[in-house]
C-alpha positions as CSV (number, residue, x, y, z in Angstrom):
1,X,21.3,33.1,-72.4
2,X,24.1,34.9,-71.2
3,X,24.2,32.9,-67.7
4,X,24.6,30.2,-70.2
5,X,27.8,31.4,-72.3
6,X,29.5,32.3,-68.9
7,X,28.6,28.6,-67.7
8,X,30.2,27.6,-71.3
9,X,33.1,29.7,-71.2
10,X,34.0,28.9,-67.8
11,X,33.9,25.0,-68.7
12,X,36.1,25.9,-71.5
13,X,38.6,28.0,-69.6
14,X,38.7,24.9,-67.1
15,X,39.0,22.4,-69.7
16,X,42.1,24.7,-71.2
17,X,43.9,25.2,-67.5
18,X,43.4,21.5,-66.9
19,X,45.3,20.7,-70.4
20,X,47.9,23.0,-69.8
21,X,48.7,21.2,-66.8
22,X,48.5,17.8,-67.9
23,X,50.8,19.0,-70.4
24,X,53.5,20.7,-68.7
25,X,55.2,18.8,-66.0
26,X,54.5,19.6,-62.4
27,X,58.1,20.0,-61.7
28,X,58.1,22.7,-64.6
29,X,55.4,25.0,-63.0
30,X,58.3,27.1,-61.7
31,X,58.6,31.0,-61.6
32,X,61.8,33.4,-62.0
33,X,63.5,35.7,-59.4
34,X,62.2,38.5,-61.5
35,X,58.6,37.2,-61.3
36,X,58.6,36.9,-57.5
37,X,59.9,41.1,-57.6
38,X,57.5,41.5,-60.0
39,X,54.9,39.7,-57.4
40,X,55.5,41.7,-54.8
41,X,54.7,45.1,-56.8
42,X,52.0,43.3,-57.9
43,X,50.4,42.4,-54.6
44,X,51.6,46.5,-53.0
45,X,49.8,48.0,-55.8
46,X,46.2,45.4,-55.4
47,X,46.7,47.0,-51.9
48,X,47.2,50.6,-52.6
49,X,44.3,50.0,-54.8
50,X,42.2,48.1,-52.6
51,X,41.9,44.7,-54.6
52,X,43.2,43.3,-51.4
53,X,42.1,44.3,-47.9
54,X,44.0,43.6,-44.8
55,X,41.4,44.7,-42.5
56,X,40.7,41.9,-39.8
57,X,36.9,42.4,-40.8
58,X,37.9,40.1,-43.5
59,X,39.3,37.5,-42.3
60,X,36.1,35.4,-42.2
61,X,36.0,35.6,-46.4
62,X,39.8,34.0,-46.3
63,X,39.8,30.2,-46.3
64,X,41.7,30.0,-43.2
65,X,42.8,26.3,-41.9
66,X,41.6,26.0,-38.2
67,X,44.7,25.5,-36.6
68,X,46.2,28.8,-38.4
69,X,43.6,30.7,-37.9
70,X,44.7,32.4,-34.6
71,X,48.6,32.5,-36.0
72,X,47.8,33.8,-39.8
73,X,47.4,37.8,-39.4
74,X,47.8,39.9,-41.7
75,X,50.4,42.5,-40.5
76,X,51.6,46.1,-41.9
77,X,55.3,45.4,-41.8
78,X,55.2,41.3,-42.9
79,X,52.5,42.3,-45.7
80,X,49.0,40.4,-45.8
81,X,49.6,36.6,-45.3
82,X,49.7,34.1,-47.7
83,X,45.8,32.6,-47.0
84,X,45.1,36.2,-48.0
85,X,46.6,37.0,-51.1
86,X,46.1,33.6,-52.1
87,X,41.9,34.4,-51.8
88,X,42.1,38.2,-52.4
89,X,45.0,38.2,-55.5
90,X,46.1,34.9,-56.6
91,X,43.0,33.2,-57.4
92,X,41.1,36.6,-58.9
93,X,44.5,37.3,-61.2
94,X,44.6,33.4,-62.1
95,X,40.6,33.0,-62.9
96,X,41.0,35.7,-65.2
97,X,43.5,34.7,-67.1
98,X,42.2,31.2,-67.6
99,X,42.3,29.1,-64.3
100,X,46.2,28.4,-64.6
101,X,48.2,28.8,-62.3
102,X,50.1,31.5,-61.6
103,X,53.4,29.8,-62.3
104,X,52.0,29.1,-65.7
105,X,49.8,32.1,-66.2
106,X,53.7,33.9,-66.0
107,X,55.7,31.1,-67.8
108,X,53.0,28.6,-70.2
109,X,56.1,26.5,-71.2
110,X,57.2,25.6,-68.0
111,X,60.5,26.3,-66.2
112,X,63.1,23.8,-65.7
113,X,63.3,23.7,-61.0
114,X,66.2,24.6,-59.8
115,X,64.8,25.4,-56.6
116,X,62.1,24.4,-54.0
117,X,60.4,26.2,-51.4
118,X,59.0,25.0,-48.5
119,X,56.7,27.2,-46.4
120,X,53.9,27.0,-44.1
121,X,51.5,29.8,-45.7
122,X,51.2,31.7,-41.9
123,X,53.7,34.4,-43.0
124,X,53.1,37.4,-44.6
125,X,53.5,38.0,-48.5
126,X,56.7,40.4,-48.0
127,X,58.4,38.2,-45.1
128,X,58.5,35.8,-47.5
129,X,59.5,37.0,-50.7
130,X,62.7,39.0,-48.7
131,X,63.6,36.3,-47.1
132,X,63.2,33.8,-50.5
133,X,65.2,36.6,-52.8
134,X,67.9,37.3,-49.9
135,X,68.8,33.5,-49.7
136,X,68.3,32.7,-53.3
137,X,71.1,30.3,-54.1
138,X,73.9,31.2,-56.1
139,X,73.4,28.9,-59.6
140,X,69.5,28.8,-59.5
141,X,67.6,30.4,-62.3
142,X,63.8,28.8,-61.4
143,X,62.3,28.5,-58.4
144,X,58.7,26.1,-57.4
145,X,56.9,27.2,-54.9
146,X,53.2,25.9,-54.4
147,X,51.2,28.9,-53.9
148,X,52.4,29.9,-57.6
149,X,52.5,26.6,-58.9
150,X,49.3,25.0,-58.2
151,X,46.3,26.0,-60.3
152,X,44.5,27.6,-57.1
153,X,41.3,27.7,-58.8
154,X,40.9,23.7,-60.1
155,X,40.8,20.6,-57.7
156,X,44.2,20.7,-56.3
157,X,42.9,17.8,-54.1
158,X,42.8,15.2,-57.3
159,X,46.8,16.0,-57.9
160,X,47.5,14.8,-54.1
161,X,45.8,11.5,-54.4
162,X,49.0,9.9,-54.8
163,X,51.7,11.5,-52.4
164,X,54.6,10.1,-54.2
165,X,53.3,11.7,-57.5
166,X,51.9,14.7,-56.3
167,X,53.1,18.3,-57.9
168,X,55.3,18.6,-54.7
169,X,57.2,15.1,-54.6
170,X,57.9,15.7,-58.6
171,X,59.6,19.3,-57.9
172,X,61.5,17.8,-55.0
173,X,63.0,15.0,-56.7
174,X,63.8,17.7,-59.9
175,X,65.8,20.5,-57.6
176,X,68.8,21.0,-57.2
177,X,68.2,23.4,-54.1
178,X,66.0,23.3,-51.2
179,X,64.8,26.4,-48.9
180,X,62.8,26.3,-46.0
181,X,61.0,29.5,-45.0
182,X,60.5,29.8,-41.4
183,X,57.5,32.5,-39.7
184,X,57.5,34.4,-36.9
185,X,54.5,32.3,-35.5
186,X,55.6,28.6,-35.2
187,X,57.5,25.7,-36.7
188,X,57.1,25.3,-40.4
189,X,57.6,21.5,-39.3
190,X,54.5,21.0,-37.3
191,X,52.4,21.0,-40.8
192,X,52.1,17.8,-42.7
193,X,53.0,18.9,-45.9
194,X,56.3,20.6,-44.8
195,X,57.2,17.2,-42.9
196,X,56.5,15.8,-45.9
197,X,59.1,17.6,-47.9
198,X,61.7,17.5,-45.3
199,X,61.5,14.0,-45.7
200,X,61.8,13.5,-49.3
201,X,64.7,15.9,-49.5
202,X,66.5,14.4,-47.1
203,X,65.7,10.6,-48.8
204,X,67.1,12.7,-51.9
205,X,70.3,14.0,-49.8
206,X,69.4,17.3,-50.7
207,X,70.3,19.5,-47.9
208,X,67.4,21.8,-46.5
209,X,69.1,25.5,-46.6
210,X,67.3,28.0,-43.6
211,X,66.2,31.1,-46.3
212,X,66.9,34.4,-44.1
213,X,65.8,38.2,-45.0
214,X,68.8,40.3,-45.4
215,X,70.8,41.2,-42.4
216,X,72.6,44.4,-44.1
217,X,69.7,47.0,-42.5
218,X,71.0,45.7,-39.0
219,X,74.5,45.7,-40.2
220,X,74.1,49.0,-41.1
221,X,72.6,50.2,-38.0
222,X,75.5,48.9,-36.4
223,X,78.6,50.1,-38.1
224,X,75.8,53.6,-37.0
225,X,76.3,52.6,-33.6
226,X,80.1,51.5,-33.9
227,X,81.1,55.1,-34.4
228,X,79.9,56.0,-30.8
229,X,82.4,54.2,-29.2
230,X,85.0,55.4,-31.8
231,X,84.1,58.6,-31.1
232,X,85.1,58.4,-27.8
233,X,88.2,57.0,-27.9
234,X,89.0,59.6,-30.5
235,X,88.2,62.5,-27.5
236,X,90.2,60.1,-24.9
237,X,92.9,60.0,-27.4
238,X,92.9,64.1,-27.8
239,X,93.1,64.7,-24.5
240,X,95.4,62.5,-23.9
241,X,97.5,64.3,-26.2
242,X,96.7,67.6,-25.0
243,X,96.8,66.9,-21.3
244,X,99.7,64.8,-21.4
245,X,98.0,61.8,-19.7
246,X,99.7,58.9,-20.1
247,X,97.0,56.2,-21.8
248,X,99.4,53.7,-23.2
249,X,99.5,50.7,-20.8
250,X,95.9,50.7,-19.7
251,X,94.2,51.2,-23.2
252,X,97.1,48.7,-24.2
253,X,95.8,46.2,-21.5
254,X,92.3,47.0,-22.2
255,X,92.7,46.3,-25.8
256,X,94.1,43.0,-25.7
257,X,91.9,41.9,-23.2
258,X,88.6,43.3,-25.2
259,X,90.0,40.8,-28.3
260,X,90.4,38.3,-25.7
261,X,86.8,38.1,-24.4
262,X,85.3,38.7,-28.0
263,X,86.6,35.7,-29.3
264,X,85.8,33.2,-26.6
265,X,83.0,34.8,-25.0
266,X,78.9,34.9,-25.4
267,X,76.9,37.2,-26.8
268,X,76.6,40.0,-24.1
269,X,79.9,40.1,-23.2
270,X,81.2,40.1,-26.7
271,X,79.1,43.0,-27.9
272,X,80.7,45.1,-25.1
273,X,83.8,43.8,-25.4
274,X,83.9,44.8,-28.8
275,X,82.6,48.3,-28.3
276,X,85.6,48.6,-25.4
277,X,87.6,47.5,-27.6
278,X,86.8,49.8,-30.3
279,X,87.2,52.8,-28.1
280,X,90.7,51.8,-26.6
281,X,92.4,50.8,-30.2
282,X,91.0,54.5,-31.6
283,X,92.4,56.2,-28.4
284,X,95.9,54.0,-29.0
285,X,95.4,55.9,-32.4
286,X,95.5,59.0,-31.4
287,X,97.1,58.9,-27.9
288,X,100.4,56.3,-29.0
289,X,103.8,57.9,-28.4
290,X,106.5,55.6,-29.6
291,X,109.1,55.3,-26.9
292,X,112.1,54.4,-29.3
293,X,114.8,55.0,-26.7
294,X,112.9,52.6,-24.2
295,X,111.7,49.6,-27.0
296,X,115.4,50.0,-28.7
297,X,114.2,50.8,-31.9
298,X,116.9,53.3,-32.6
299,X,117.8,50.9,-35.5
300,X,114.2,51.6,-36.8
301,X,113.8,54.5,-39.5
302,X,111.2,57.2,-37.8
303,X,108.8,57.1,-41.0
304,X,109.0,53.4,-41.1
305,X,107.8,53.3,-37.0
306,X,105.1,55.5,-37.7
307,X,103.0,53.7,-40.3
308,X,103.6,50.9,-38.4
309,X,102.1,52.2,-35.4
310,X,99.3,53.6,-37.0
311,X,98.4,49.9,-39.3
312,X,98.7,48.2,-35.4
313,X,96.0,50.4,-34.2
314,X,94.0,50.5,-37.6
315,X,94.1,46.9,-37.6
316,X,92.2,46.7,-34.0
317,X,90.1,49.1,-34.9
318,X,88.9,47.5,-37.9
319,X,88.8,43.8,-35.9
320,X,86.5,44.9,-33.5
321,X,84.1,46.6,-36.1
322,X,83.9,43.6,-38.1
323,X,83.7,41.3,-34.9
324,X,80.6,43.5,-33.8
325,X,79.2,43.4,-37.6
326,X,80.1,39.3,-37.4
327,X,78.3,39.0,-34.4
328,X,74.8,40.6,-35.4
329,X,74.8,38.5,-38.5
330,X,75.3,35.4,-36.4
331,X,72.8,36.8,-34.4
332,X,70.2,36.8,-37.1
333,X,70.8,34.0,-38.6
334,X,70.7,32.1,-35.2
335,X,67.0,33.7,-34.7
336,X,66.3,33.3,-38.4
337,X,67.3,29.1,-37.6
338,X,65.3,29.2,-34.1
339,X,62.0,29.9,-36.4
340,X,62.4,26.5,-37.8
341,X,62.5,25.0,-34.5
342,X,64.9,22.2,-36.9
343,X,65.0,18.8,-35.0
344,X,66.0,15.1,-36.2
345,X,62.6,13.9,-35.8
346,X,59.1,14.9,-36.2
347,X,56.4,14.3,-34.0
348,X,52.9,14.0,-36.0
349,X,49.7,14.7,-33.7
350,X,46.7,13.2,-36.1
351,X,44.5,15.0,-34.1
352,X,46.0,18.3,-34.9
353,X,46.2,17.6,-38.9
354,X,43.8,19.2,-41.6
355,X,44.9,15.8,-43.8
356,X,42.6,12.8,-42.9
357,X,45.3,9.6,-41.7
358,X,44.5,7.9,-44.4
359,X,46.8,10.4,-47.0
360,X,48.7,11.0,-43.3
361,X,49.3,7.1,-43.5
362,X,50.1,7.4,-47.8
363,X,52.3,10.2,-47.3
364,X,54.9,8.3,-45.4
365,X,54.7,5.2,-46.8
366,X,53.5,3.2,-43.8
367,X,50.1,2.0,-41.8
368,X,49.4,4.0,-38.7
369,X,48.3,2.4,-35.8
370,X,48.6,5.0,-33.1
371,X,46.7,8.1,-33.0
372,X,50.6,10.4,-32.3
373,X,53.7,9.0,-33.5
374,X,57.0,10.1,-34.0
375,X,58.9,9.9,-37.1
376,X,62.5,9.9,-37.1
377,X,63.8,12.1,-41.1
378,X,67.5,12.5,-40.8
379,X,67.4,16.3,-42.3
380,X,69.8,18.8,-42.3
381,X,69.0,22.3,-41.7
């Protein structure tokens, strides 16, 4: 009898999350930037408690697609990935609650999509909720994303019958924004799905924004590291004045030239440059004795020359610091782009695709005769 009442009620919570569903527009099955916070408490507390286990002993219980399952770890820094929470948090939270999804478990009305996320599930939980909330654009309240969105624990294979209608499509089409998470591991681009949405976004003209964790720890680190090379121009500079050593001309040189090479030059000679830099304009600083007789600037009132002098030499100080900080951001997001691995065309290998070629075939609107083609989707990245 009461195998029977849990047989009833969980035809009943189905029938309920299917509703709901029905009810609420796929586009609408969006989340908030609080809720994604909120998430990733969430999913560090299930592991502090144990309601999710990272251990690789468990990786055969995680519904794993074959050609992820060598490149889907779970990892103490990145957080477990997203096959993994999705099987350890998502699904047990969501079947609880009534088989909705989590999206709607969070919002039941629906949220109007500003944004749309497109990720390839091999990255870990906390990879991608930094980099999602660090690139969250400026204007965008909602944000669809299909791990939430999709009712994990119903058919999600009947809503994909129809590409052009499916839950993903629909929130395409509705954006406004578009993010594309990349992963350590490979392209985001060599899954179907994420082809998929490229494509529509770009038939859209949307333009397909790279999302990036936060650079500030590394630019941190750096203005660390910047005060090395200040320090020693400030000792060149005292000793200078001490010793009487006459710095002027070769710091001088060595200044100009450092701004020189940092603005035209790659990355290894610009991070030293700026660093030589930064030492000679802190030794000018200090070490800088105004010849007024020499440079005729007897018209020049003595307080007037001194501020001067000291704003020329604050001024290099200050361009080579923010150069340095420039360049480690450009850095990052250069790696953060590299992820992607961002081309004008796609090239889909059938014979490396979960999706039969039939929905392969659906998907882009055309028959497929060949077992590889190539695809040309002008996107934007």
């Amino acid at each position: 009898m009461a195998v029977a009442h849990a047989n009833l009620a969980t035809r009943w919570n189905t029938s309920l999350a299917i509703v709901l569903h029905e009810t609420v527009r796929a586009d609408r099955w969006c989340v908030t930037r609080r809720d994604l916070q909120d998430l990733s408490m969430e999913v560090l507390n299930a592991m502090q408690n144990g309601r999710i286990v990272t251990d690789s002993h468990t990786r055969s219980t995680v519904q794993v697609p074959v050609e992820d399952s060598e490149e889907s770890e779970d990892d103490e820094v990145f957080g477990p990935s997203i096959y993994t929470v999705n099987e350890q948090y998502i699904k047990p939270v969501t079947a609880e609650a009534g088989k909705m999804s989590w999206a709607l478990m969070r919002n039941p009305d629906g949220l109007d999509c500003d944004l749309f996320v497109s990720h390839a599930w091999q990255e870990g939980i906390f990879e991608f909720l930094s980099k999602v909330l660090s690139s969250w654009p400026r204007g965008a309240r909602h944000v669809w994303c299909c791990m939430l969105a999709n009712p994990q624990n119903l058919n999600i294979g009947s809503m994909l019958q129809s590409p052009k209608t499916s839950p993903f499509a629909l929130a395409l089409q509705a954006s406004r924004y578009v993010l594309v998470v990349p992963n350590r591991h490979r392209s985001v681009y060599t899954r179907l799905w994420c082809g998929y949405e490229a494509y529509v976004a770009s038939e859209d003209a949307k333009t397909i924004q790279i999302a990036t964790a936060s650079a500030l720890r590394a630019k941190y680190q750096t203005f660390v590291i910047c005060a090395a090379p200040a320090l020693f121009g400030f000792f060149m500079g005292m000793m200078g004045r001490v010793l009487n050593w006459d710095l002027r001309l070769p710091t001088a040189l060595l200044t100009a030239s450092a701004a020189f090479i940092t603005s035209y030059s790659g990355h290894l000679l610009r991070q030293t440059a700026n660093y030589v830099g930064l030492a000679a304009s802190t030794c000018l600083e200090l070490g800088w004795d105004p010849l007024r007789n020499a440079l005729r600037f007897n018209d020049l009132r003595p307080e007037i020359e001194t501020i001067s002098r000291h704003l020329t030499w604050l001024a290099a100080i200050s361009f080579f610091v923010i150069a340095e900080l420039d360049r480690v951001g450009s850095d990052h997001i250069e790696r953060e782009g590299h992820l992607t691995n961002c081309e004008r065309s796609i090239e889909v290998r059938f014979d490396s695709l979960a999706a039969p070629k039939r929905l392969t075939g659906q998907i882009f609107g055309m028959k497929l005769a060949t077992k590889n083609m190539k695809l040309t989707m002008p996107f934007t990245c």
